[in-house]
C-alpha positions as CSV (number, residue, x, y, z in Angstrom):
1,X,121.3,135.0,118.7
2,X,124.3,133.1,120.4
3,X,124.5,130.1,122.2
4,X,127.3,129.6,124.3
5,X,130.2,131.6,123.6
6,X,129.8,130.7,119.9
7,X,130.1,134.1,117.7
8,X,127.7,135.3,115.8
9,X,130.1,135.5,113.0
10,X,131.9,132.1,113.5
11,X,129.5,131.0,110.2
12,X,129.2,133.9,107.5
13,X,131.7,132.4,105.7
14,X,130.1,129.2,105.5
15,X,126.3,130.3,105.0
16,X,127.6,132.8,102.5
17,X,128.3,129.6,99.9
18,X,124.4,129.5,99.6
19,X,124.9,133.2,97.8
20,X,126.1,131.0,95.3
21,X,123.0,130.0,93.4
22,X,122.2,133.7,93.3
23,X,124.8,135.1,91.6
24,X,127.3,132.7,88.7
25,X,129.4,135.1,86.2
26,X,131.8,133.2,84.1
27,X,130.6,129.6,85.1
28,X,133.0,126.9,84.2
29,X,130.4,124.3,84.2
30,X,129.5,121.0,83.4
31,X,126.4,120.9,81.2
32,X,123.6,119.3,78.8
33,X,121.8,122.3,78.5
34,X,122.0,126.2,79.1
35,X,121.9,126.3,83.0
36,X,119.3,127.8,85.0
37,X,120.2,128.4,88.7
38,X,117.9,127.9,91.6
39,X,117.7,130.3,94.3
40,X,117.6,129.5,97.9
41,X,115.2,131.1,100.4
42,X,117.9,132.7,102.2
43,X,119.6,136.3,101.6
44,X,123.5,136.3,102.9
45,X,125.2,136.8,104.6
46,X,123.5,135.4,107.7
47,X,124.6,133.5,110.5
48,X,125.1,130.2,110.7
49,X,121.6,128.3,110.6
50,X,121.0,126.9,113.9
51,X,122.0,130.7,115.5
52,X,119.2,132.3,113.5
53,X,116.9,130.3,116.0
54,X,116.8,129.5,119.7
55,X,117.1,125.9,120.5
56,X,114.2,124.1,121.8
57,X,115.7,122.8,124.6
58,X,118.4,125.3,126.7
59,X,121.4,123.1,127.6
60,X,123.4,123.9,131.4
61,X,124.8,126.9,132.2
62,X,127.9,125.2,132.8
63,X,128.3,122.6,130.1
64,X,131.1,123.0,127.9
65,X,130.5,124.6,124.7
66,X,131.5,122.0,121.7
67,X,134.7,123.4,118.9
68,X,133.1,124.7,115.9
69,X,134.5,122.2,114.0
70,X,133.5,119.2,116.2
71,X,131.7,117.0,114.3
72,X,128.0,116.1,115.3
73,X,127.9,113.1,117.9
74,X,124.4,112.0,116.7
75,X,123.3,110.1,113.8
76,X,122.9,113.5,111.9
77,X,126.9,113.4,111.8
78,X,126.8,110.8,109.0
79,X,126.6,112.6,105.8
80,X,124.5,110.0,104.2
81,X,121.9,110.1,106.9
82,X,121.7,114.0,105.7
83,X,121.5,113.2,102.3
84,X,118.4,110.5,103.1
85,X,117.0,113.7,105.1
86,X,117.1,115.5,101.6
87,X,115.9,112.9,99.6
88,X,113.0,111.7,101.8
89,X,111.4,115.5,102.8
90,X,112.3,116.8,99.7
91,X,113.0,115.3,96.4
92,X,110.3,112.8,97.3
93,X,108.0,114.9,98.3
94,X,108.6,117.5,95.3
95,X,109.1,120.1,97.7
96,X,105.2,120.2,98.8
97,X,105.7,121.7,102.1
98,X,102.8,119.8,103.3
99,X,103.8,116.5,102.7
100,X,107.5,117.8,103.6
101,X,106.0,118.5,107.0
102,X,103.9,115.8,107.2
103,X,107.2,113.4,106.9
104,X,109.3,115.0,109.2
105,X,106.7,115.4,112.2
106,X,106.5,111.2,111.7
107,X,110.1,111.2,112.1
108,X,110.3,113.3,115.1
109,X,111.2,116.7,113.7
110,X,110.3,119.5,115.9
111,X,108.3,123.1,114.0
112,X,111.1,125.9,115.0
113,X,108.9,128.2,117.5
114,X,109.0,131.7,115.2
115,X,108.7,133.3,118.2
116,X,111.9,131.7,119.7
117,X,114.2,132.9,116.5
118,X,114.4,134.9,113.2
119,X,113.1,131.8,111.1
120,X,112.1,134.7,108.9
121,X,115.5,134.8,107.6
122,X,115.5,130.8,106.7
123,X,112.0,131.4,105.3
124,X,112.9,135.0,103.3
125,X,109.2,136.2,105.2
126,X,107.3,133.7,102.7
127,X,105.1,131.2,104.2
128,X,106.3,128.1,105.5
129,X,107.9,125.7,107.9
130,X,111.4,125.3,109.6
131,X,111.6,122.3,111.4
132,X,114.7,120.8,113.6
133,X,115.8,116.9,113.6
134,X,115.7,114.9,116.5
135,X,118.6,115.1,117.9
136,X,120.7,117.3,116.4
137,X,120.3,120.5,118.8
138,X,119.4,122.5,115.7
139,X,122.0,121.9,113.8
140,X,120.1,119.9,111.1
141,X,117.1,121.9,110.1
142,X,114.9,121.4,107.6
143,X,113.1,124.3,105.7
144,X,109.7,123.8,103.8
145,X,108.7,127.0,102.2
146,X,105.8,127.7,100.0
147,X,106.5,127.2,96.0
148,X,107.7,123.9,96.2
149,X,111.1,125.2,97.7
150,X,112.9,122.7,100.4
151,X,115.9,123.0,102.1
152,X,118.2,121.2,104.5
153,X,120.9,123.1,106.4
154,X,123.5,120.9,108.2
155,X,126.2,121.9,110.3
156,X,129.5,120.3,111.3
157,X,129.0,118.0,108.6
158,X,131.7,116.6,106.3
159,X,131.4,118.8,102.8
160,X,133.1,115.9,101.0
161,X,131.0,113.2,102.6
162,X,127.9,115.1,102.3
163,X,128.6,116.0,98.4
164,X,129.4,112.0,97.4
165,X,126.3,110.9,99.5
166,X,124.3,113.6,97.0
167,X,126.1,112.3,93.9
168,X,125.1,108.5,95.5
169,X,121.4,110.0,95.6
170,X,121.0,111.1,92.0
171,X,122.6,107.9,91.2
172,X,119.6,105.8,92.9
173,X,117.4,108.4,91.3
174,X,118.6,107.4,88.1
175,X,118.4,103.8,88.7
176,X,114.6,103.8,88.9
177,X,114.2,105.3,85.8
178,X,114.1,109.4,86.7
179,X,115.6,111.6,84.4
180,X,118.4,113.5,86.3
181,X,121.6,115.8,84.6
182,X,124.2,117.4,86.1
183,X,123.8,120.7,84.7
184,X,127.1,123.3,87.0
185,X,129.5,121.7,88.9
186,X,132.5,124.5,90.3
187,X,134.2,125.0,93.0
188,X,134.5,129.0,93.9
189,X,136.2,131.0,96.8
190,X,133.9,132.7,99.0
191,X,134.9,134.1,102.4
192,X,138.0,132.1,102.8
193,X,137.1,129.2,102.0
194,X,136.6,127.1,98.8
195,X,133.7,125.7,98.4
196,X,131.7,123.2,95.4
197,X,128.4,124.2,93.8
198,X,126.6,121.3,91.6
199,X,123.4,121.3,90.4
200,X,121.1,119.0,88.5
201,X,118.0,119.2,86.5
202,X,115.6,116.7,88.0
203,X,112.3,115.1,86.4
204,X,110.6,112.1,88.5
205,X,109.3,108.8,86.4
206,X,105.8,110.0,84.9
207,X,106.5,113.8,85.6
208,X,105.8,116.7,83.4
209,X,108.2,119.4,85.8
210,X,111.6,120.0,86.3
211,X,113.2,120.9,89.6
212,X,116.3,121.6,90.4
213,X,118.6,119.9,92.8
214,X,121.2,122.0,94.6
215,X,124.1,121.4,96.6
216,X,126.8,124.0,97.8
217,X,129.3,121.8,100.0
218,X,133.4,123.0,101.9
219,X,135.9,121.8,99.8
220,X,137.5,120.8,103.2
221,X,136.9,117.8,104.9
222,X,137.0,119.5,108.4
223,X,132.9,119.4,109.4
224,X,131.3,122.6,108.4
225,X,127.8,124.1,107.5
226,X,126.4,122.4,104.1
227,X,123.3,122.6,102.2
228,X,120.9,121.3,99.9
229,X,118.2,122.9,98.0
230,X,115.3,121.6,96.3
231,X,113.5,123.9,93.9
232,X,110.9,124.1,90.6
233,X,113.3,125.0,87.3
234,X,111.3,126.3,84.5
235,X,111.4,124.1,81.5
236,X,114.4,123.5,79.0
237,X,115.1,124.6,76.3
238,X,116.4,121.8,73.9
239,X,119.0,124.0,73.0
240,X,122.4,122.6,73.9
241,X,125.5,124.9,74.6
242,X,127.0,124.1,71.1
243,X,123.3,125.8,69.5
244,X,122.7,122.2,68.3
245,X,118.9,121.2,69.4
246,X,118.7,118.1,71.8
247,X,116.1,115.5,71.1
């Protein structure tokens, strides 16, 4: 699907950083404990999120299509406005698609029509919901999928920005007392580009599981297509990389 005279291709690059989480030979990592990787939903490459669905609303016919690497002009183009996105619908919700749902629709997300688009290919045919912000012409889209698996695709966002308003989010997580470690942090080149893949092992005050919280981010800080992902990890295994046995 293409909107525009925007190519189908213009994104594999960018969604193919997400192929990250599936695949990590000789990790250079920074770790407390053996890594486990999360996957996300999505098999790449694919294109970029908002072309694998047709917008709600169909803009004119002779309105100027916007550069690929305009940043958004919306609220959504703040980095830290994704990141509250992530941490609201997600982390706070533990992934329950319900409740993910249930908080966007009260913020004025709009459910992706599956007839209008291949949300399939966001949803990897399991059950769930894919949702667009308010205002961001599908750009932003939030994915609530069943096994406690969240995402939240943004496009011509600021990698940079979006990865230190993540960082600042674990930080606040932190602060009130949940357990959160920063488990890989790399940067790879995929397609092109160079890209930085961190993830942490997350446990909420009280909780008994962990989940694991995902970020693959452009190295550049021209606006591109980022995302988060917010997924169960199984447990650890108190064995740290040295062999010794963590308390």
């Amino acid at each position: 699907m293409v909107r525009g005279n925007r190519s189908a291709m213009a994104d594999i690059g960018q969604a193919a950083m997400l192929a990250l989480w599936v695949a990590l030979p000789g990790l250079s990592v920074a770790q407390s404990v053996a890594p486990s990787v999360i996957e996300p939903a999505v098999t790449f490459p694919v294109k970029s999120a908002a072309e694998l669905i047709t917008p709600l609303t169909t803009p004119p016919a002779d309105a100027e299509p916007a550069p690929e690497t305009a940043p958004l002009r919306s609220l959504w183009a703040d980095p830290r406005a994704v990141a509250r996105l992530f941490r609201e619908a997600c982390i706070q919700t533990e992934g329950q698609p319900a409740a993910a749902v249930d908080w966007a629709l009260a913020q004025g997300f709009s459910p992706v029509d599956p007839m209008r688009g291949s949300t399939d290919e966001l949803l990897a045919g399991e059950p769930g919901t894919v949702l667009a912000a308010p205002g961001s012409d599908s750009r932003v889209l939030l994915v609530a999928a069943q096994g406690s698996r969240c995402t939240v695709w943004a496009e011509r966002v600021s990698g940079p920005g979006l990865r230190l308003a993540v960082v600042e989010v674990t930080g606040e997580l932190t602060g009130k007392g949940a357990r959160v470690q920063l488990q890989v942090e790399r940067s790879i080149e995929r397609a092109g580009a160079w890209r930085t893949q961190m993830q942490w092992r997350y446990r909420r005050v009280g909780g008994s599981q962990d989940f694991g919280i995902g970020s693959v981010t452009t190295l550049s800080a021209a606006p591109g297509t980022q995302a988060l992902n917010f997924a169960p990890m199984p447990a650890a295994t108190g064995i740290a990389p040295d062999g010794v046995r963590t308390p």
